[in-house]
C-alpha positions in Angstrom: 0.0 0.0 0.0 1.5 3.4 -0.9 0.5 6.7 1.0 1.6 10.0 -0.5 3.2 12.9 1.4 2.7 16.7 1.5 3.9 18.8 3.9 1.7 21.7 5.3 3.1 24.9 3.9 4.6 23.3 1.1 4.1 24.1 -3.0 1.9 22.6 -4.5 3.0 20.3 -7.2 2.9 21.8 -10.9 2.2 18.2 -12.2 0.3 15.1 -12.2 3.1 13.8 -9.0 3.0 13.1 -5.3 6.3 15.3 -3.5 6.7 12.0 -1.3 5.4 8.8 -1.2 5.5 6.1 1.9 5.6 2.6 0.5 6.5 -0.4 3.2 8.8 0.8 5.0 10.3 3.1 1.6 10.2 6.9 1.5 10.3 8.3 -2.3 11.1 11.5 -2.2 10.6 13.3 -5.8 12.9 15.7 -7.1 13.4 19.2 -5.4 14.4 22.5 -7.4 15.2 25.6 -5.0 11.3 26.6 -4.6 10.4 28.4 -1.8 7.2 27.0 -0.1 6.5 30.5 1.6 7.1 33.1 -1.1 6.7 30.5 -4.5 9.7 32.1 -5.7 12.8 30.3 -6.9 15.8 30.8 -4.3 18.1 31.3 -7.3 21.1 34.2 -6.0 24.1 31.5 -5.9 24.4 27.6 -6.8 25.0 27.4 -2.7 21.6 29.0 -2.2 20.0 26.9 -4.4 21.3 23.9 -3.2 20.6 24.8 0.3 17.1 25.3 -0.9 16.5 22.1 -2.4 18.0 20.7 0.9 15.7 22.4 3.0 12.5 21.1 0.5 14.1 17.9 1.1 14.2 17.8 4.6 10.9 19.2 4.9 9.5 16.3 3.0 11.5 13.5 5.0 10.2 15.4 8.5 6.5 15.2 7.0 7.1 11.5 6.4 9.1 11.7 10.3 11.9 10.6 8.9 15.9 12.8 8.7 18.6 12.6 6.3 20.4 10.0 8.2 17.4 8.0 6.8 18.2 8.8 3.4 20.0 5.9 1.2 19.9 6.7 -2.2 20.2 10.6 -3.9 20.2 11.6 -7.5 21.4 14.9 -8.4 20.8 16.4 -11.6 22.8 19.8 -12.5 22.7 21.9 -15.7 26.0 21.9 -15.6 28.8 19.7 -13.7 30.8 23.3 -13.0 28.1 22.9 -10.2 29.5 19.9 -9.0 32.3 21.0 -6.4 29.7 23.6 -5.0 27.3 21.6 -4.5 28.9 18.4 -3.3 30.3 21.0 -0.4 26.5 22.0 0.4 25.1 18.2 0.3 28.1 17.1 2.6 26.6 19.4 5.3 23.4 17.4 5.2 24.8 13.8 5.4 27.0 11.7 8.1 28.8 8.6 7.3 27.9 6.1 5.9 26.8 8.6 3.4 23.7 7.6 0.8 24.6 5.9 -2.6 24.5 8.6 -5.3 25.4 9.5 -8.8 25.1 13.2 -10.1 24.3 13.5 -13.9 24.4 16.8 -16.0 21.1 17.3 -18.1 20.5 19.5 -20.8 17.7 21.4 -18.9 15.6 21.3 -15.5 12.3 22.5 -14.9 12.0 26.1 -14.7 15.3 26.6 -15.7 17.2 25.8 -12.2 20.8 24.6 -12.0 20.4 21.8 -9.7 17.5 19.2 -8.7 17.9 16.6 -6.0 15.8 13.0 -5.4 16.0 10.7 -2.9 14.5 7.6 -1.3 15.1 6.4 2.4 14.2 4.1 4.7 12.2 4.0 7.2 12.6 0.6 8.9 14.0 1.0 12.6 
């Protein structure tokens, strides 16, 4: 059985998806761009910014789900462009103890509304 996940305060998706979804004892977390819940705008000043906002939309789902990043075991980050990729490796870090979640980070031509970086994750939720 799979339960989806929204937050209270967060945006609401702009397509057909669920932010989060609770299946077993699995946590999907869809992929977060630098959107702020509060204002709707994009948090877009620096690459650090950004990636501290998709952190933050991230964490925000995993609380909603009560879960925390040291829950997390899987992240995909996709970036516009890997000159990204030191930056925001240094802002992720911040987020995550050892042992650290699998990952892989892919460039992409584009991402929605036009962002530089988007983060997915799954974690687990079995004690």
């Amino acid at each position: 059985m799979k339960r989806s996940i929204h937050p209270t305060g967060a945006a609401k998706p702009i397509a057909p998806y669920s932010p989060a979804v609770r299946s077993g004892d699995l946590l999907f977390l869809s992929g977060q761009i630098a959107l702020d819940p509060v204002t709707g705008s994009l948090c877009l000043a620096t690459i650090e910014e950004e990636t501290h906002q998709v952190m933050r939309n991230l964490g925000a789902l995993l609380e909603a789900a009560g879960a925390g990043f040291d829950q997390v075991v899987k992240c995909t980050i996709f970036l516009s462009s890997m000159e990204h990729y030191h930056v925001v490796n240094e802002v992720y870090a911040g987020y995550f103890k050892e042992p650290y979640p699998a990952r892989e980070a892919v460039a992409v031509k584009s991402l929605p509304r036009s962002v530089n970086v988007e983060i997915s994750a799954v974690a687990s939720l079995a004690r």
